[in-house]
N, C-alpha and C positions, 0 to 999 in steps of 0.2 A: 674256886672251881678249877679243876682240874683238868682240860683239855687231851686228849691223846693224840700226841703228833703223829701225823701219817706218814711212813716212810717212804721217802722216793725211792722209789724203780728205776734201776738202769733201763736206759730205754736202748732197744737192739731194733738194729734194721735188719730184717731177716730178708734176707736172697734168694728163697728158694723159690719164689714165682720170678723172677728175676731170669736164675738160670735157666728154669721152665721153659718160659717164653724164646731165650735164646737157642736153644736147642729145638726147638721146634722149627724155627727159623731156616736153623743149619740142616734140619731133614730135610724142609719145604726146597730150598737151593740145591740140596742132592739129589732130589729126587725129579726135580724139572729142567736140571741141568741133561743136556744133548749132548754127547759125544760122536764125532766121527771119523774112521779111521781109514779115508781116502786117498791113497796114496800114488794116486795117477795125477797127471802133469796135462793139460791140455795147452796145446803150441798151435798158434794159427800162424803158418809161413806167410812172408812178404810177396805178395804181387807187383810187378813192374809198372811203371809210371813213365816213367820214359820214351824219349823219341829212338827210333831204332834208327844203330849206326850199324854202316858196313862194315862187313869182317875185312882189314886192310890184308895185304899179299907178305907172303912170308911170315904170318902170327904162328904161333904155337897154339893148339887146343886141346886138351884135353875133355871128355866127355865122359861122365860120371854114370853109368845107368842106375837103375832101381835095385842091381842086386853088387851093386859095390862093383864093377866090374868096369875096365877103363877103354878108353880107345883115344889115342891120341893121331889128329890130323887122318880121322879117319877109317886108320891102323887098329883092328882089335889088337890089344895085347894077349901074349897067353895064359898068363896067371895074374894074379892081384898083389904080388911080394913089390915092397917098394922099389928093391933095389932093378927089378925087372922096371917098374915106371922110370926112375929116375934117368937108368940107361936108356931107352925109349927117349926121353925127353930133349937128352941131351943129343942122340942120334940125330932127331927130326931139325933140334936147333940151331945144327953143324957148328957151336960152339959161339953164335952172336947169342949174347945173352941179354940183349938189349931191345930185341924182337918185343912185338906184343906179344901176353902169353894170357890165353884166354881159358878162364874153367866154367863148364857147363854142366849140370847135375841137375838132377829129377827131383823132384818133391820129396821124393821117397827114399833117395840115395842116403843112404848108410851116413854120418856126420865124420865119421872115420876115415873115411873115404877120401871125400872131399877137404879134409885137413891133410891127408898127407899127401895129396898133389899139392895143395900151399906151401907145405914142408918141403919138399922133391925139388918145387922150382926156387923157393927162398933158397935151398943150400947149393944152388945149378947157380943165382946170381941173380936169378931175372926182378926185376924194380917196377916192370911196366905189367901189372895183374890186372884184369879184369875179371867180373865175375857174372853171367851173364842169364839169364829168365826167359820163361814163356810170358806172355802176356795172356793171360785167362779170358776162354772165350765166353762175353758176356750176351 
């Protein structure tokens, strides 16, 4: 008796439900993925904490408004050009550069501003800086 061998079959693992599946996947995450394209910065300024100290005699001050605009010991300046502050500064300081020198600026003051009066007295000399707040009425 003569039997007829059965021929073995390559056996194939087929992928196509495989990739199926993964690609389905990859829609489901594109399609429930969020994008947003927000490009505003929200800054909350520091409020003062501190005990209030006297303004000492002879300081330098400068005071920073809302629209960039300066006034040292008082004195509006007439323009905003540094070299107009720097001179100002040095006027009021009569050349002690060792004064206190105090900067005062508004919530609102320009960042611009308020850096090159730091600038103006760093290159003046002055070491004794302060920087000074309202205290928010609660």
């Amino acid at each position: 008796m003569k039997f007829k061998r059965q021929s073995n079959a390559a056996v194939d693992v087929n992928l196509t439900p495989l990739i199926d599946v993964v690609f389905l996947l990859l829609i489901f995450f594109m399609v429930t993925t969020t994008f947003t394209d927000k490009t505003e910065l929200a800054i909350d300024l520091p409020d003062a904490k501190g005990q209030l100290q006297m303004q000492s005699q002879g300081a330098v001050e400068v005071v920073v408004t809302q629209r960039g605009e300066y006034s040292v010991n008082g004195k509006k300046l007439l323009n905003t050009q540094f070299s107009t502050l720097k001179s100002a500064i040095e006027k009021i300081s009569e050349g002690d550069f060792n004064k206190p020198f105090i900067i005062t600026a508004d919530a609102q003051s320009p960042h611009q501003a308020v850096v090159s009066v730091m600038d103006a007295a760093g290159q003046l000399g002055f070491t004794n800086l302060s920087i000074t707040s309202i205290q928010p009425n609660e």
